[in-house]
C-alpha positions in Angstrom: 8.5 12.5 -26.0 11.8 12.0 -25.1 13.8 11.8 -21.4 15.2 15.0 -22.2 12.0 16.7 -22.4 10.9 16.3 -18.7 11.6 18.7 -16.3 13.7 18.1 -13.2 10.8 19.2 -10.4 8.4 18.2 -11.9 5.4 16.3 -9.8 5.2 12.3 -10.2 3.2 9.7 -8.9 2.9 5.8 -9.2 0.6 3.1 -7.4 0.8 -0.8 -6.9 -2.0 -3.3 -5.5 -1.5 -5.8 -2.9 -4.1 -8.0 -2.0 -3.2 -10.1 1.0 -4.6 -13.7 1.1 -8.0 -14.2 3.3 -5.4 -15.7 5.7 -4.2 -14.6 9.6 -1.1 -12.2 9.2 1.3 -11.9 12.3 3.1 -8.8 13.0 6.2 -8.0 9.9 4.3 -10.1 8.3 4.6 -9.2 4.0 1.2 -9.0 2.4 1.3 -10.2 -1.1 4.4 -10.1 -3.4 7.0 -7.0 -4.1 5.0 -4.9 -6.4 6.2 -2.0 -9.0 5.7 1.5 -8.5 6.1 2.9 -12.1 6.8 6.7 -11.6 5.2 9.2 -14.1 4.3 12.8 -14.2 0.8 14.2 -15.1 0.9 13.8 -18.9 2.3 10.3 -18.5 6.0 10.9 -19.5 7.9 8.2 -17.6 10.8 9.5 -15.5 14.2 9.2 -16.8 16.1 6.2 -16.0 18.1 6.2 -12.7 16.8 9.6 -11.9 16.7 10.8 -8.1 13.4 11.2 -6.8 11.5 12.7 -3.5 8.8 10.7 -2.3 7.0 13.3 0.0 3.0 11.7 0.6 1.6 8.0 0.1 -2.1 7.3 -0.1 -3.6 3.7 1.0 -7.1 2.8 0.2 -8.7 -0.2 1.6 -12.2 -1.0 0.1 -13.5 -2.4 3.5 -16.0 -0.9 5.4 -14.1 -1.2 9.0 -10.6 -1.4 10.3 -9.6 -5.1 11.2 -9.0 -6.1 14.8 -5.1 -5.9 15.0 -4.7 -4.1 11.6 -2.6 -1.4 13.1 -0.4 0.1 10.5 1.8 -0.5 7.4 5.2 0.4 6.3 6.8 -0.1 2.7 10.0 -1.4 2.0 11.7 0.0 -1.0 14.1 -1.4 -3.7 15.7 -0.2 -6.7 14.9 -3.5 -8.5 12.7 -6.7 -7.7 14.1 -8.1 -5.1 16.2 -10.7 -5.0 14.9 -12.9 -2.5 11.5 -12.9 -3.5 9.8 -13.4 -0.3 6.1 -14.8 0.0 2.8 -13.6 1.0 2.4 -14.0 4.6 6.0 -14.6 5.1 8.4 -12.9 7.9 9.7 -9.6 6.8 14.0 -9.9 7.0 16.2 -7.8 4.9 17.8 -10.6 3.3 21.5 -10.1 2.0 20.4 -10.9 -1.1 18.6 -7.5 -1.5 21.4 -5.4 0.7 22.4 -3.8 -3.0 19.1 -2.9 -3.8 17.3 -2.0 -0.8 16.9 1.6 -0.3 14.9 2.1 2.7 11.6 1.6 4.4 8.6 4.0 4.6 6.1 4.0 7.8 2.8 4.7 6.2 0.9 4.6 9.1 -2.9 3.3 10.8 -5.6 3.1 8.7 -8.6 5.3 9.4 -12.5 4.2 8.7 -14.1 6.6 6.6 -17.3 4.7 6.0 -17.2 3.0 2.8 -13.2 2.3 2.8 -10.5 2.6 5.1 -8.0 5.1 4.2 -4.5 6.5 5.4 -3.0 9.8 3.9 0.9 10.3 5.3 3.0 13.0 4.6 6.9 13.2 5.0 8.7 15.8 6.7 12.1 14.6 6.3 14.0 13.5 3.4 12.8 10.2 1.5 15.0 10.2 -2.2 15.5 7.6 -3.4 18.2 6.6 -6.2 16.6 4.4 -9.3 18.1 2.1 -11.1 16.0 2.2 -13.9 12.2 4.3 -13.8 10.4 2.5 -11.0 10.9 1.3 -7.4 9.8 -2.1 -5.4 8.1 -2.3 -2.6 6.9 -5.1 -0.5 4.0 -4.3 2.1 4.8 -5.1 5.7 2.3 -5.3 8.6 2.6 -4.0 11.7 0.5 -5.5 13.9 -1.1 -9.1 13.8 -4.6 -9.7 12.0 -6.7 -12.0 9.8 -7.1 -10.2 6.6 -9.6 -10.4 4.0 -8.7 -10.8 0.3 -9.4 -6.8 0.0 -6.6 -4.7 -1.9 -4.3 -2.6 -0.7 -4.3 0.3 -3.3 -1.1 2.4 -2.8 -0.6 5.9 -4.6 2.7 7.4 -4.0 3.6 11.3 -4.6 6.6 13.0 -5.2 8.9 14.5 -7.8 12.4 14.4 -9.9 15.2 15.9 -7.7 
């Protein structure tokens, strides 16, 4: 199939992993590496390149059976490529000027919930998060908000949306 074959509106979705190191995390704190969220729609067609795009719910699953002591919520910083400055796992969370042209805004995902077998956190956005590609994906480095000793467990992140 071709780009010119998808259909501005259409629904799209993408997901990245990041498991933080079994390690103590303080507040702003990135967990893992900046990870690629490939955006396609529901017969796989990837989006076309530098296409505008509505991000408008995000879905974290955490395959632990309890919420950590201190694990108080997430947020997402976006990019329109890897970023530059290729911060660390478990390092400080800075907008460095490296990334200024590629940076395109932060998401507040929110607390995780405990839901038995996995913790879980389902956000919706009311107000307007587009973002501007620069090719068919976006970057985004996990940030915590509150201070606590993780667990090597992944941080599976689904995010919904759709071509503008």
């Amino acid at each position: 199939m071709t780009e010119s074959m998808f259909i501005v509106g259409t629904g799209i979705s993408a997901s990245a992993t990041f498991t933080p190191a079994a390690a103590a995390y303080g507040a702003g704190d990135i967990v893992s590496v900046a990870k690629e969220f490939a955006f396609t729609d529901s017969v796989g067609r990837i989006v076309p390149e530098g296409a505008l795009i509505r991000i408008v719910s995000a879905v974290i699953k955490i395959d632990q059976t309890a919420v950590i002591s201190g694990e108080t919520s997430y947020s997402l910083a976006l990019y329109n490529v890897t970023p530059p400055s290729a911060q660390a796992d478990n390092a400080a969370w800075t907008l460095a000027s490296a990334d200024l042209p590629s940076y395109r805004g932060t998401l507040a995902l929110g607390t995780p919930a405990d839901l038995g077998a996995a913790c879980y956190i389902k956000t919706q956005f009311s107000d307007q998060q587009d973002f501007k590609l620069a090719g068919t994906s976006l970057f985004g480095e996990l940030i915590t908000t509150g201070a606590f000793t993780a667990t090597a467990v992944a941080r599976q992140i689904l995010l919904y949306g759709f071509v503008v």
